[in-house]
Each structure stands twice: as structure tokens, then as C-alpha cells.
C-alpha positions as CSV (number, residue, x, y, z in Angstrom):
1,X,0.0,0.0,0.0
2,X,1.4,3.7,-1.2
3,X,1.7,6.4,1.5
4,X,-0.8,8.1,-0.7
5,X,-3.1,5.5,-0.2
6,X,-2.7,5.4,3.6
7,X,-2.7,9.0,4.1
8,X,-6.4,8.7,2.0
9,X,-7.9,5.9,4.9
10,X,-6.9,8.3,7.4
11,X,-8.4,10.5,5.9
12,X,-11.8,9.6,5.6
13,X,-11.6,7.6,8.7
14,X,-11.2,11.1,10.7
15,X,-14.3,12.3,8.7
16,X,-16.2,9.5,9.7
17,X,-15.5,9.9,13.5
18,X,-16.2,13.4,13.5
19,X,-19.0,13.3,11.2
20,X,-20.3,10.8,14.3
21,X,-19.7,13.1,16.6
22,X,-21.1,16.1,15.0
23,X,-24.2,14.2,13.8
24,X,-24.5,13.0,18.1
25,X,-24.3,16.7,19.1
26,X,-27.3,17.4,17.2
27,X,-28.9,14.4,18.8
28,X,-27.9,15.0,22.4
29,X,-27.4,19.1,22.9
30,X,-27.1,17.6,26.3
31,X,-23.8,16.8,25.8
32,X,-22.4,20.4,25.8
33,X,-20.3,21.4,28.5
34,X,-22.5,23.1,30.8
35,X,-21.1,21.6,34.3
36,X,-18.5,25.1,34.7
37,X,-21.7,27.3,33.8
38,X,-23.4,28.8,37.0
39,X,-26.9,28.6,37.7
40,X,-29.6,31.3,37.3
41,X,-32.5,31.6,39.4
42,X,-35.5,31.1,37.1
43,X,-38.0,31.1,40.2
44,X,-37.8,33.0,43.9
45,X,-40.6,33.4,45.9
46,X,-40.6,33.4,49.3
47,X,-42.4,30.5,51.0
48,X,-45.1,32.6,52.9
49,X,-46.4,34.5,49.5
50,X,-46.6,31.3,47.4
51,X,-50.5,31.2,46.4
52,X,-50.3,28.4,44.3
53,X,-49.2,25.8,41.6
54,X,-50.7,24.7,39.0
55,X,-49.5,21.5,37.1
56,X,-50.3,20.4,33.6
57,X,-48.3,17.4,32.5
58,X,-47.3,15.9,29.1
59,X,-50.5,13.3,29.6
60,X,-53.2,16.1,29.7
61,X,-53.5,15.5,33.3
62,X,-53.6,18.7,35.5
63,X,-54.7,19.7,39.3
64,X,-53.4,22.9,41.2
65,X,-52.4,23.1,44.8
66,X,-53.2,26.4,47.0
67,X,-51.7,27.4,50.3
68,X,-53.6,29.2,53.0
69,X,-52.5,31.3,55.9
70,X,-52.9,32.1,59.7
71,X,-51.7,32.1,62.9
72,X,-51.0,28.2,63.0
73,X,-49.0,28.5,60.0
74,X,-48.8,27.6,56.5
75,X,-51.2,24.6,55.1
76,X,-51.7,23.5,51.2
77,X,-54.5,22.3,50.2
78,X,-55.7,20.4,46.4
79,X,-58.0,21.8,44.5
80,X,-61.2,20.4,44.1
81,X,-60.9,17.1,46.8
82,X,-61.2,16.7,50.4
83,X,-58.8,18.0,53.0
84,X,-57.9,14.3,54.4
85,X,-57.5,13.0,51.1
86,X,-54.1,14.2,49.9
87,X,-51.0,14.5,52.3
88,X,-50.0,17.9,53.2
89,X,-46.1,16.6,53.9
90,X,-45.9,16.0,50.0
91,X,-47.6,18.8,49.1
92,X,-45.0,20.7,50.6
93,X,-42.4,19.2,49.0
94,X,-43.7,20.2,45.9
95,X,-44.5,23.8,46.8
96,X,-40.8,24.6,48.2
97,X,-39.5,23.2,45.4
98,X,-41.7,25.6,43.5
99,X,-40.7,28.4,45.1
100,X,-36.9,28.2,44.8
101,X,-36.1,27.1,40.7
102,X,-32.4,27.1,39.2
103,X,-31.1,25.8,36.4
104,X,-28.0,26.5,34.3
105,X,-28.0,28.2,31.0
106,X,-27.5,26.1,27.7
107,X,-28.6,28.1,24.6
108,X,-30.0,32.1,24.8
109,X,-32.4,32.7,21.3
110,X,-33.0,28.9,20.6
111,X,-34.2,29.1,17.0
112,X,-34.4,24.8,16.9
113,X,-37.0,24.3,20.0
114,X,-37.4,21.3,19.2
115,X,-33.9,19.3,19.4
116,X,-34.8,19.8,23.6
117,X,-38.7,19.4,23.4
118,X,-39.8,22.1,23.7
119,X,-41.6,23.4,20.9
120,X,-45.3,24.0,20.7
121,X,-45.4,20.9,18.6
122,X,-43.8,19.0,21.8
123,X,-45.5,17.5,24.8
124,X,-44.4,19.2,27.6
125,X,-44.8,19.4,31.9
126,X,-46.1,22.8,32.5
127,X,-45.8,24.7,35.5
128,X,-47.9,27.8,36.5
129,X,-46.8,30.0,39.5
130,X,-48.5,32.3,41.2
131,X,-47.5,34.2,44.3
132,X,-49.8,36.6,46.5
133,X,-49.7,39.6,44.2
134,X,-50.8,37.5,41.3
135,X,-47.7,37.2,39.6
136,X,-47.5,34.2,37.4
137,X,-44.2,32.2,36.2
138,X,-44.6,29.6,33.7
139,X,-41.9,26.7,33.3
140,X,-42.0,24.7,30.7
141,X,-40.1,21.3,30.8
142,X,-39.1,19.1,27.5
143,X,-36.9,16.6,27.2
144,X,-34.3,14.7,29.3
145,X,-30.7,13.9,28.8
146,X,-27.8,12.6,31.0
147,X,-27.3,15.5,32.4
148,X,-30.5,17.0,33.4
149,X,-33.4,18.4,32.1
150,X,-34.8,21.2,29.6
151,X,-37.0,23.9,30.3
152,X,-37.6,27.2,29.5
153,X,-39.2,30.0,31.6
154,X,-42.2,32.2,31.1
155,X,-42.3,31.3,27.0
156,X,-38.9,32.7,26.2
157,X,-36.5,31.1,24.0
158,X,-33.6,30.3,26.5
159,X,-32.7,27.2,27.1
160,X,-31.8,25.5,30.6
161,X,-31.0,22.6,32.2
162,X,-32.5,21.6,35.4
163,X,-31.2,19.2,37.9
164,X,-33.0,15.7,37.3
165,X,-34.0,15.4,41.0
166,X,-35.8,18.9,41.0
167,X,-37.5,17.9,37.9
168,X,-38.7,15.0,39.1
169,X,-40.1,16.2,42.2
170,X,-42.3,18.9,39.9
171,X,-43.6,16.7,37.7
172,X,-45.2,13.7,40.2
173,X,-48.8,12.6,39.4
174,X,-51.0,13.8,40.9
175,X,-51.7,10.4,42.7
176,X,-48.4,10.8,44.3
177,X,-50.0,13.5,46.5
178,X,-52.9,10.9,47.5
179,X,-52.7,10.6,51.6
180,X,-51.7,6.8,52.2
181,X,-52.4,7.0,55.5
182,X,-55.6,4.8,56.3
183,X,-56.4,6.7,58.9
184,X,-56.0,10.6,57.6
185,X,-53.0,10.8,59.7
186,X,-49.8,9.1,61.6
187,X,-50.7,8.0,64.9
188,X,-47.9,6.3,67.3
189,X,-49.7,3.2,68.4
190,X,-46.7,3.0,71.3
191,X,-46.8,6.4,72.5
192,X,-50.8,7.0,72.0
193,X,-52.6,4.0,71.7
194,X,-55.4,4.1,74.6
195,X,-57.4,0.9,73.8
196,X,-57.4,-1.9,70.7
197,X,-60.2,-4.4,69.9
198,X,-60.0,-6.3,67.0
199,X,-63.5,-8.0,66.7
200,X,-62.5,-11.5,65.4
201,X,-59.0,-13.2,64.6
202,X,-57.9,-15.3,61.8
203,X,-59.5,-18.0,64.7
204,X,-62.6,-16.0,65.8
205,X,-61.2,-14.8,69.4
206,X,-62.2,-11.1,69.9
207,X,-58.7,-9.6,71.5
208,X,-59.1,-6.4,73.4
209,X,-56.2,-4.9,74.5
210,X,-56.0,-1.2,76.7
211,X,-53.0,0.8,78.1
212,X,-52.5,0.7,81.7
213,X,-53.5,3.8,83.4
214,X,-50.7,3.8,85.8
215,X,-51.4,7.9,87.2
216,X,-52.4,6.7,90.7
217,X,-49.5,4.3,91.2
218,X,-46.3,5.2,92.9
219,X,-43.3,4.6,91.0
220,X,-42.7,0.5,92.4
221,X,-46.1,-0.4,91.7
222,X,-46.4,1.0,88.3
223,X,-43.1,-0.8,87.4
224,X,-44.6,-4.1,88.8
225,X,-47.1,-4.3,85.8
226,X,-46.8,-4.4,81.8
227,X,-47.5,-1.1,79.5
228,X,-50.3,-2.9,78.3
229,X,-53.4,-5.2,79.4
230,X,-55.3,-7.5,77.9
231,X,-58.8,-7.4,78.9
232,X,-60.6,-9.8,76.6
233,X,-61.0,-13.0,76.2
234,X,-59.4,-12.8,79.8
235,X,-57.5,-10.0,82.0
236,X,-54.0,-10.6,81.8
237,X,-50.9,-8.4,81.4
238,X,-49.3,-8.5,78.0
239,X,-45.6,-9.0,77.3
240,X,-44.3,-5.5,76.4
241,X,-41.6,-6.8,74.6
242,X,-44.0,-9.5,72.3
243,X,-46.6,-6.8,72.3
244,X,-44.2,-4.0,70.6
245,X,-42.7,-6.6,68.0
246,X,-46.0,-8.0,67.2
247,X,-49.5,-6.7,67.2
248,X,-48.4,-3.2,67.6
249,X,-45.5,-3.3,65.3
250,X,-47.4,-4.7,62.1
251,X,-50.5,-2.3,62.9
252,X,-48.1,0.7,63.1
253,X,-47.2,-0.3,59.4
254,X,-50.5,-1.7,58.4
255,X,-52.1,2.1,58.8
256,X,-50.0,3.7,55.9
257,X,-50.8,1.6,52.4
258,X,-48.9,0.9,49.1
259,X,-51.9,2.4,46.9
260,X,-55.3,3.3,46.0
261,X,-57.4,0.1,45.5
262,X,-60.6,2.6,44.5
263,X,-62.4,5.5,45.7
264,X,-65.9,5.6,46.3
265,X,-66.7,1.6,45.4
266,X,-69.7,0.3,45.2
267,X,-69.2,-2.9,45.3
268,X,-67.4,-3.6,48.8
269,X,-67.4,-7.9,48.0
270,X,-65.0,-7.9,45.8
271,X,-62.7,-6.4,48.1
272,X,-64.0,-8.8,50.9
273,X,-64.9,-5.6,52.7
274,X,-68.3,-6.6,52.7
275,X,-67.5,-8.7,56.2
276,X,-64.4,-7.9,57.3
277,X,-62.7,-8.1,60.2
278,X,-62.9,-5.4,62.6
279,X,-59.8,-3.3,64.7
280,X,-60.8,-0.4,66.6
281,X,-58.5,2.1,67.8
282,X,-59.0,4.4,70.4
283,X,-55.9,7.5,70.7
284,X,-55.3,10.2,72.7
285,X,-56.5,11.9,69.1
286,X,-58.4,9.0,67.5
287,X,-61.2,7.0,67.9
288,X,-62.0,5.2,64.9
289,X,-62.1,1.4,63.1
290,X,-60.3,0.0,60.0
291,X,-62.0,-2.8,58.2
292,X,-59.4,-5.5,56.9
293,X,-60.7,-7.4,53.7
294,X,-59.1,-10.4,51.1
295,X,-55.6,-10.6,50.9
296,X,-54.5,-10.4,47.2
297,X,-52.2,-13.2,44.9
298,X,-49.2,-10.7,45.2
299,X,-49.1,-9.8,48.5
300,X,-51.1,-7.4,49.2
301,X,-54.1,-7.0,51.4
302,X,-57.4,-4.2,51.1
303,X,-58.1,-1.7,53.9
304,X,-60.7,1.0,54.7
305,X,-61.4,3.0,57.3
306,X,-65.1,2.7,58.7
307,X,-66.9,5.3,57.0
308,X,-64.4,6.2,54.8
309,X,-64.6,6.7,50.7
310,X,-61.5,4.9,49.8
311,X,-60.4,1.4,49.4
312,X,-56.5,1.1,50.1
313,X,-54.1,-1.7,49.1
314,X,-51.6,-2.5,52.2
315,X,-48.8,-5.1,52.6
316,X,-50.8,-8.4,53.9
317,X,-47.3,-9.2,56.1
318,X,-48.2,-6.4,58.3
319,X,-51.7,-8.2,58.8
320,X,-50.2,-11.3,59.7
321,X,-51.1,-11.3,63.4
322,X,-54.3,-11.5,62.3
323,X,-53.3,-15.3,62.1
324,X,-51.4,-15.4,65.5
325,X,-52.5,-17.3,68.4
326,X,-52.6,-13.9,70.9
327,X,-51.2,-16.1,73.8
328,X,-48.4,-15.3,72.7
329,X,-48.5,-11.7,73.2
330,X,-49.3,-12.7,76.7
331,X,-47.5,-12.0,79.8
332,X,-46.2,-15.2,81.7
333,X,-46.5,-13.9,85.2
334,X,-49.4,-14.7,87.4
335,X,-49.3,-12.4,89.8
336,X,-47.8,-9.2,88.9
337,X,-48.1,-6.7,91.9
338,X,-45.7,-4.5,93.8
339,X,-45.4,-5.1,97.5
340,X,-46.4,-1.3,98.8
341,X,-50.0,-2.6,97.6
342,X,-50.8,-5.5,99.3
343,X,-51.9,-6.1,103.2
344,X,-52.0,-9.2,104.1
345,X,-50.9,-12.5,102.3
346,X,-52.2,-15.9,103.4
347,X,-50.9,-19.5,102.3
348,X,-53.4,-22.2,103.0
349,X,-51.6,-26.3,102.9
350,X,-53.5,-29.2,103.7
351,X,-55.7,-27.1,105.5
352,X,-53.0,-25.3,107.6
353,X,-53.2,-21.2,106.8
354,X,-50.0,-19.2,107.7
355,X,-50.5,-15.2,107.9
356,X,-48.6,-12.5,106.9
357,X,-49.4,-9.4,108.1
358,X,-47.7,-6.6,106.4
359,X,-46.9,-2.7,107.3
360,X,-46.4,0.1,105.6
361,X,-44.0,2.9,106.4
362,X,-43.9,6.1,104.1
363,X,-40.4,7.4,103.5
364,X,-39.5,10.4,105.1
365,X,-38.8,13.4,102.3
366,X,-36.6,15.3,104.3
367,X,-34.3,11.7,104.9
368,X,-31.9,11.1,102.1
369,X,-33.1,7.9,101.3
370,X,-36.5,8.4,100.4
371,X,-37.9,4.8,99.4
372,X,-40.6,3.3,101.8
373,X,-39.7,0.8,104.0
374,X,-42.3,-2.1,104.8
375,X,-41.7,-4.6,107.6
376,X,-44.4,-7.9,108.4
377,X,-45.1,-10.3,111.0
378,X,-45.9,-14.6,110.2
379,X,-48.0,-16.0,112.2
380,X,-47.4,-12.9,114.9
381,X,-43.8,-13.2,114.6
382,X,-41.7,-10.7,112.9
383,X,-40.3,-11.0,109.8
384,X,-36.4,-10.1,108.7
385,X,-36.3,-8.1,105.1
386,X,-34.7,-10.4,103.5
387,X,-37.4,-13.0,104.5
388,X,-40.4,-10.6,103.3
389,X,-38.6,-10.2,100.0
390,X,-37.5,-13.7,99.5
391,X,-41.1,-14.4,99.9
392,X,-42.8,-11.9,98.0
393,X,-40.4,-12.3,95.3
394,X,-41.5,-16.2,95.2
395,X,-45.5,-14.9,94.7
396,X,-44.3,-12.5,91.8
397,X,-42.7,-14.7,90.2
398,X,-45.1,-17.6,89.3
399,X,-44.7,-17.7,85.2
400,X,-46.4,-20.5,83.1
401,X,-44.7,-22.7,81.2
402,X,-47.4,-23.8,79.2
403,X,-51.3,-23.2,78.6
404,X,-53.9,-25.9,79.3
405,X,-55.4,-27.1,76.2
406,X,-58.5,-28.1,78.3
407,X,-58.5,-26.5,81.1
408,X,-60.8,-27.9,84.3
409,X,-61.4,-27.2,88.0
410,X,-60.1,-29.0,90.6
411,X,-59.2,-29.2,94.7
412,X,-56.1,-26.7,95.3
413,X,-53.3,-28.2,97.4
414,X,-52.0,-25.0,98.2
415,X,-53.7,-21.9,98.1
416,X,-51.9,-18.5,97.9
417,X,-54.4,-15.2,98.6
418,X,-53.4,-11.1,98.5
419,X,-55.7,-8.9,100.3
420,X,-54.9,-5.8,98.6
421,X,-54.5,-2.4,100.2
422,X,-57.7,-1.4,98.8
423,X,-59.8,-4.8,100.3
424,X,-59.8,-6.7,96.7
425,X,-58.2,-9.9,96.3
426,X,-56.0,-12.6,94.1
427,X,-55.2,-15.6,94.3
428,X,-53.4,-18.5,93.1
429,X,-54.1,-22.3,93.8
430,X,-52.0,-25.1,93.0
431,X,-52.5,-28.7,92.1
432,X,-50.7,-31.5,91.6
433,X,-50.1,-31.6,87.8
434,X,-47.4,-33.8,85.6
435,X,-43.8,-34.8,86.5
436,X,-42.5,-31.6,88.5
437,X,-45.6,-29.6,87.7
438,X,-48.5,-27.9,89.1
439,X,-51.2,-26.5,87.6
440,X,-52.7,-23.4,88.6
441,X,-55.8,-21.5,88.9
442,X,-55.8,-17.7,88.9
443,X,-58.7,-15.5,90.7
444,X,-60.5,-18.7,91.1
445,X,-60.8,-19.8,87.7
446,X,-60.0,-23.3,85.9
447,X,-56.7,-24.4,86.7
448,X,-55.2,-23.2,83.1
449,X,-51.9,-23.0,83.7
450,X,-49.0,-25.4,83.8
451,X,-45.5,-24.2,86.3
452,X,-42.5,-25.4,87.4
453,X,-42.7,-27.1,91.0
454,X,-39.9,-25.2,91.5
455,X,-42.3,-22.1,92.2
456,X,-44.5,-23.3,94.5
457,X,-40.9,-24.9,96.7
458,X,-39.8,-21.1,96.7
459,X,-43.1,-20.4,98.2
460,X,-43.4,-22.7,100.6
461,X,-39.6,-21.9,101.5
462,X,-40.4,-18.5,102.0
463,X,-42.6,-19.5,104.8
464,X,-39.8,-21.6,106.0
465,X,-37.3,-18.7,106.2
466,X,-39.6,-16.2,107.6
467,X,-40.3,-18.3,110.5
């Protein structure tokens, strides 16, 4: 091959390359080196004379959002729908953005509109702005490119490229505004809850479940019991710890959903709303009820509020308790108490009763220790500390190790009664159950609980040692 000839491939091989890059220039003004440019401000308004944005996007679609004003502060409303059904938090977001618009300049007097979409020929997002005194900006947004954005402001002919996060967030749906929340609002179902029935399990049990009101305890008693008590089928504490990781932890998800199943339905069956099951909450802001249909084939499960317009779509995992067996959101200790409330405790064995009497001594506020100090006679005599706690300790700390499936009465062995400081009563009675068991009856009920013999010894030792 000649030199000639060489020097000719060259040749046309650079024309190629640059004709490639030329001709991709055109395609992609995108491409320009705009990253050194500063932005301009294309939109400032202050936050507090924003009046409101209207948004038209490439679909057709369009709805406007208005802000309103007063002593309580700002609030943002959608036109044309009800207050509880969009969320104010991503209204917001949408309305700052609004208010604070920069982009960096690409092309001034763009006679080709149309290589960044943004001819009238082009579908475009549209962006009216309008502050208190009626002054309007208009932002027009075409195309996309690796770099950003292009838009144009108030029908001018400059060209600028905005950020691809800001453009984003000014051109959502307006679905994306739509409040998820089931319940019109967050509520914190560990901080607020008051009371929680839900009607029927996955296995028919109504479960009713209430905060303890622990205002008129002093500080031992209130840490004797649970944060929370069951109530129905049977009064028992809960387990705090079960509680928070189970029922309350899948409801507090449950209440904000994925989507909108439908809006005003008239046909509730097809959702299985038409019999659902039943939770009502009670808050220190909220009293209302959530009806829990059919779970879908992708995961999903429908949700409404009772007397509510709108069908919602939620994440059927955070309905699984639903399908729990709520023993197991149940506290394990029989006799929860603190021993500044109880008077007298009796123990009744083959027909022997030992007393103990107890007394109460209020701490002294000017002493610098401050606790109250309790002393108690057995059978008349007195009592050493240790022995009173030793015992006490043994009462409080009965825990089941299992349920009984069936659960029936029978004649107690040992009986174990509290005569509270207020005249009421509990008591535990024990009988002879399997191999190092006893089963035990609460408050007088069927004997429904399997323990450890090992808890009824520490009882019965307790007597020992206080004598």
C-alpha cells in the first residue's frame, strides 16, 4: 500500500468519526459542556407568598395546589378534593421546590426548540406559579438527557437545564400526593394507643387490649405491671416486649398503604370488605375502626377505614397477626403486683393457713433515702427483710410454662391469697399436675396453667425462712 493511499484511509476515517460526533451533538445538545456554567434563578418566591401551583403534565393531566395562611402556620390544600385526602407533607415538598427554581443556562435565542422538546409541537410538563400579588411564572419542561433536564421560563426562547432530581419532584402525578395513611393521619400506636379491639381473629377470638392507666400508682407499683393489658378473652398483662414486635409493630405499618385500590366503590365484596374483620382504635387523638378485607395473589391485602370513601391496598405481612395465636402476646407472670399494695398475704396447705401481716411505712422526704420501707409479721412473729422479699419475690414470680389445652377445676393443694390495700383480692391455687408440675388457677378460675414445681418450693420456702 502507497503512502498516498494510507494518508487517503486516514483520511476519511477522521471524517467518519467526527462526522459521528457532530451528527451525536445534534442528537444529544445535552452533551455540551455546561457543568463550569453557574446557575440562574429562574424562580424565587418566598415560601409565605406562594398562592399556588398549577400543574399540567405531558399526559393532559392537570390539578393545582393552594396554600392558605394564619396564625398556625402555613397549610396546602388540592384543589377540588377533600382535605384528608391528599398528604400535606408532599404537598410541601412540591411547593418549596416551586418556590426556589435554578437551572444553568444552555442556549440564549434557541431558533431549533425542538432538538430539547420544547416546541409547541412537543409534549411538555407545564408549571404555572403564582404568588400573593398575582404574579404568574410559567416553566416549561421538555426533554431529558444525561445531564439534566430542559426547560424554558415564562415562553422565552432560552434554554436551561435543570437538575433531574428537581424535575422530578415537579412533575409527580397527581396520585403521588394521595394521603396513604388509612387513617388521615400518623398515629404512634406505642406512645398513643389508649385501647385496641379487633373483633375476630384469623380464629374468631375477639382480643381487646388497653394501656394501663398507671397515674395513681407510685413509681414500684407502676413498674410491677406491663405497659399494656389484655382485657378480653381474659384479663391478663401482656408481654411488652411480644406486644411492641408483634401486634403493635405490624398495625403501626398496616395504617400507611402501598396504593389506592378505588375511591368511592360500590361494590365492597370484591374487596371482601363486605365482612371484614374489625380493629378499633382508640388514641389520645383518634377514635375510629379499619376494616381488613381479602388478601391479594401478590401480597397485598385491602383496607378502609369505617366510613371512609377509599379502598387502600396495604402489605398483607403487616396483617399477619391476624393469624397469631394472641397467647403469645401474653405476659407469663401470674401475679404481677408491687409489694407497697398488698396487706395481708395468706398461704393455706393441707388445711394449715400461715398469715402475713404486712406494714407500711412512708419514706421520710426530708431523709436522704427516700424509698418506703415495709416490715411484716408470720403468724405474729416478725419478719427479717430479706425473708419478706425472699417471699414476695417467690409470689411474683409464678410464670407459666405452658397453657392448658383443656383447662378444668379441681381441689387446690396450696392456696396463695393477697388482700390488697384497697380490700380486693387474688389468688393463686395449685395442684398437683405432671412430673414436677402444678397446675394453677388464677382468681378462682379453671386451673389453666402449667408451672415449674420449683415455684410453689420457693413459696413454701419462704414460709420456712420467715419463720
Amino acid at each position: 500500500m502507497t503512502k498516498n493511499t494510507k494518508r487517503l484511509l486516514f483520511g476519511v476515517l477522521a471524517v467518519a468519526v467526527l462526522g459521528g460526533a457532530y451528527a451525536a451533538l445534534l442528537l444529544n445538545p445535552a452533551e455540551e459542556d455546561t457543568d463550569s456554567t453557574p446557575s440562574e434563578t429562574l424562580v424565587s418566591i418566598d415560601t409565605d407568598n406562594l398562592a399556588s401551583v398549577q400543574v399540567t403534565l405531558r399526559d393532559g393531566s392537570s390539578f393545582t395546589m393552594t396554600t392558605s395562611s394564619d396564625d398556625s402556620g402555613t397549610s396546602y390544600t388540592m384543589s377540588g378534593a377533600a382535605e384528608d385526602d391528599y398528604s400535606e407533607s408532599l404537598m410541601q415538598g412540591l411547593m418549596d421546590a416551586a418556590c426556589d427554581i435554578s437551572a444553568r443556562p444552555v442556549e440564549q435565542d434557541c431558533s431549533e426548540l425542538d432538538k430539547y422538546g420544547l416546541s409547541t409541537d412537543d409534549q411538555t410538563d407545564t408549571l404555572v406559579i403564582t404568588d400573593t400579588d398575582d404574579t404568574a411564572h410559567t416553566l416549561t419542561i421538555g426533554l431529558s438527557s444525561e445531564l439534566g433536564t430542559y426547560c424554558s421560563i415564562d415562553g422565552g426562547d432560552d434554554i436551561y437545564l435543570l437538575d433531574s432530581d428537581t424535575a422530578e419532584t415537579l412533575t409527580q402525578a397527581q396520585s403521588y400526593y394521595r394521603n396513604l395513611t388509612v387513617l388521615g393521619g400518623y398515629y404512634s400506636l406505642s406512645d398513643e394507643l389508649k385501647t385496641l379491639t379487633i373483633d375476630h381473629m384469623d380464629d374468631g377470638t375477639t382480643v381487646t387490649l388497653s394501656a394501663r392507666d398507671t397515674s395513681d400508682m407510685d413509681e414500684d407499683a407502676a413498674e410491677a405491671y406491663s405497659e399494656y393489658v389484655f382485657t378480653a378473652p381474659i384479663s391478663c398483662d401482656a408481654d411488652d416486649s411480644e406486644l411492641s414486635t408483634g401486634l403493635l409493630s405490624g398495625l403501626q405499618s398496616g395504617l400507611t398503604a402501598q396504593s389506592i385500590a378505588e375511591d368511592n366503590p360500590s361494590d365492597l365484596s370484591k374487596y371482601g370488605l363486605d365482612d371484614p374483620i374489625r380493629i378499633e382504635i382508640a388514641a389520645s387523638s383518634l377514635d375510629a375502626a379499619i376494616l381488613v378485607g381479602d388478601e391479594t395473589d401478590d401480597g397485598g391485602i385491602y383496607v378502609m377505614k369505617e366510613g371512609g370513601k377509599t379502598v387502600y391496598l396495604c402489605t398483607a405481612s403487616d396483617y399477619s397477626f391476624l393469624e397469631e395465636d394472641w397467647n403469645d402476646w401474653r405476659s407469663s407472670n401470674l401475679m404481677p403486683c408491687a409489694l407497697s399494695e398488698v396487706d395481708t398475704i395468706t398461704v393455706t396447705e393441707d388445711g394449715e393457713t400461715h398469715t402475713v401481716d404486712i406494714t407500711h411505712v412512708e419514706a421520710d422526704e426530708n431523709e436522704e433515702d427516700d424509698t418506703d420501707d415495709h416490715t411484716a409479721t408470720l403468724d405474729g412473729e416478725d419478719m427479717t427483710d430479706d425473708a419478706l422479699e425472699q417471699f414476695f419475690l417467690a409470689i411474683t414470680s409464678v410464670h407459666y410454662t405452658r397453657l392448658v389445652e383443656n383447662p378444668q377445676q379441681a381441689e387446690a393443694s396450696v392456696t396463695v391469697t393477697l388482700t390488697m390495700n384497697d380490700g380486693s383480692t387474688r389468688s393463686l391455687a395449685f395442684t398437683k399436675g405432671g412430673s414436677r408440675e402444678y397446675l394453677v388457677s388464677v382468681n378462682g378460675g379453671a386451673y389453666a396453667y402449667g408451672v415449674s414445681q420449683d415455684d410453689l418450693t420457693s413459696i413454701l420456702d419462704g414460709l420456712t425462712t420467715g419463720a
